[in-house]
C-alpha positions as CSV (number, residue, x, y, z in Angstrom):
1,X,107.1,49.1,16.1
2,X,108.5,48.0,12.3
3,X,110.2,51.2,11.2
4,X,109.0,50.5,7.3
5,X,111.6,53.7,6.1
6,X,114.6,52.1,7.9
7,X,113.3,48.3,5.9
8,X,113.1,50.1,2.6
9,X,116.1,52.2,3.3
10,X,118.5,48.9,3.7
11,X,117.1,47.3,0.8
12,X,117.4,50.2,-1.4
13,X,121.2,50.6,-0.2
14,X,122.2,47.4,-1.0
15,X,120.4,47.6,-4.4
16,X,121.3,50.1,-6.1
17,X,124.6,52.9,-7.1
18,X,123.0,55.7,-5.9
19,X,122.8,57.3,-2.3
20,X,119.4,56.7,-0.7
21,X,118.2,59.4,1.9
22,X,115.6,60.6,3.7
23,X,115.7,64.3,3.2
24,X,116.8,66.2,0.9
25,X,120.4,67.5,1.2
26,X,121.8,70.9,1.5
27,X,124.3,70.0,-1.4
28,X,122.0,67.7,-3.1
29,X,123.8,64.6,-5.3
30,X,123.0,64.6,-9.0
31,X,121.9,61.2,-8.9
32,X,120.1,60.1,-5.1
33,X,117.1,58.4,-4.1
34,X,114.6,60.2,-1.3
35,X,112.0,57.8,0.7
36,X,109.2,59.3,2.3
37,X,106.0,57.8,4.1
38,X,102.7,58.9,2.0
39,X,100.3,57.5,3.5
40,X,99.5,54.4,5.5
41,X,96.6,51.9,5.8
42,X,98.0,50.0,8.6
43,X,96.1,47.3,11.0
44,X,97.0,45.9,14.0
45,X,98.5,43.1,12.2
46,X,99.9,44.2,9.1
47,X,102.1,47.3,8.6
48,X,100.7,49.2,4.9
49,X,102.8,52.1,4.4
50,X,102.2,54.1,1.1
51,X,106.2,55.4,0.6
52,X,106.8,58.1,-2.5
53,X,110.1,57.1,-3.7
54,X,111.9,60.0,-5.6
55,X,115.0,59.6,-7.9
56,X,116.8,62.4,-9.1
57,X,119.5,61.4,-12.3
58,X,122.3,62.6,-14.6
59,X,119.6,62.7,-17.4
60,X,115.8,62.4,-17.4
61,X,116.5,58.7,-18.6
62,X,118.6,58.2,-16.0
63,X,116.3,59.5,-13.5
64,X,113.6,56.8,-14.6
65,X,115.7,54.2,-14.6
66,X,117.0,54.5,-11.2
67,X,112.7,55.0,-10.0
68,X,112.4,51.5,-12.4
69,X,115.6,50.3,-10.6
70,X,114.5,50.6,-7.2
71,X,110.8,49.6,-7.4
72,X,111.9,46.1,-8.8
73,X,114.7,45.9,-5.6
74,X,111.7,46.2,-4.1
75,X,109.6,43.5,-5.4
76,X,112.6,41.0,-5.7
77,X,113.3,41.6,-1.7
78,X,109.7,40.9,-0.9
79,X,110.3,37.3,-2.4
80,X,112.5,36.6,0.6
81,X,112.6,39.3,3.3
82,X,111.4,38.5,6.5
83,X,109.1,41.0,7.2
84,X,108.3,42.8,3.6
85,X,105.8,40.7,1.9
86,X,104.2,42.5,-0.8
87,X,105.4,45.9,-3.0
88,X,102.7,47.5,-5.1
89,X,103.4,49.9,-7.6
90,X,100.6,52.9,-7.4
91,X,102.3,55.3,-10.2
92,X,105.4,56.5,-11.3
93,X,105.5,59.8,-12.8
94,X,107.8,62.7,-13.5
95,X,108.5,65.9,-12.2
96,X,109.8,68.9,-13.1
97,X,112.6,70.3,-10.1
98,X,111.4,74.0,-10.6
99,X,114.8,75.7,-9.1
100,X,117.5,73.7,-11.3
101,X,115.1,72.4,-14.1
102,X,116.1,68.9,-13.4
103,X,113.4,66.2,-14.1
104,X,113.1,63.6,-11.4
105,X,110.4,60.6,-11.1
106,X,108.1,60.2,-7.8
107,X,106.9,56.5,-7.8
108,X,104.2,55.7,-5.3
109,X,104.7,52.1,-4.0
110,X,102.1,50.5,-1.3
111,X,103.7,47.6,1.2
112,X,102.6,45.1,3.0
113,X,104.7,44.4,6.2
114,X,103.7,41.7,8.8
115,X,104.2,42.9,12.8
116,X,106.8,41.3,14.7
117,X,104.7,41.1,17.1
């Protein structure tokens, strides 16, 4: 099976100046990316994970721009990507991080992944 985290993981890597991660750290970076599967609408054929993308930043604008930032890596990478062929933005919105009073941004992106199969 297509391991849609690891896809979005690589491309998100490559993209951006931020570490990208799947959970969230002991010792948690200022500035980091978390991916995490929401949801899925998947059929036999086509994978449709619905990932929460959550970016964390030196400053609240920061923050948004790194959710902006790695939405449109996204988008551009489904232009060409083997398997990714569509990115859907849901929502972004912000959040307040109740223990340090950090801001971060939680965008909600649906994909569309063909099967390898």
């Amino acid at each position: 099976m297509t391991d849609c985290i690891a896809i979005v993981r690589s491309i998100l890597e490559e993209a951006l100046t931020v570490p990208v991660m799947t959970d969230i750290p002991e010792n948690r970076p200022a500035r980091m990316v978390m991916v995490d599967l929401d949801g899925d609408s998947s059929t036999p054929y086509v994978l449709r994970p619905r990932l929460a993308i959550t970016s964390w930043g030196s400053t609240d604008r920061d923050a948004l721009g790194i959710a902006v930032s790695a939405v449109e890596a996204l988008r551009e990478a489904s232009l060409d990507h083997d398997l990714l062929s569509a990115v859907e933005l849901e929502s972004v919105s912000r959040e307040e991080w109740s223990r340090t009073g950090q801001s971060r941004y939680y965008a909600l992106v649906t994909l569309t992944i063909n099967t390898q199969e």
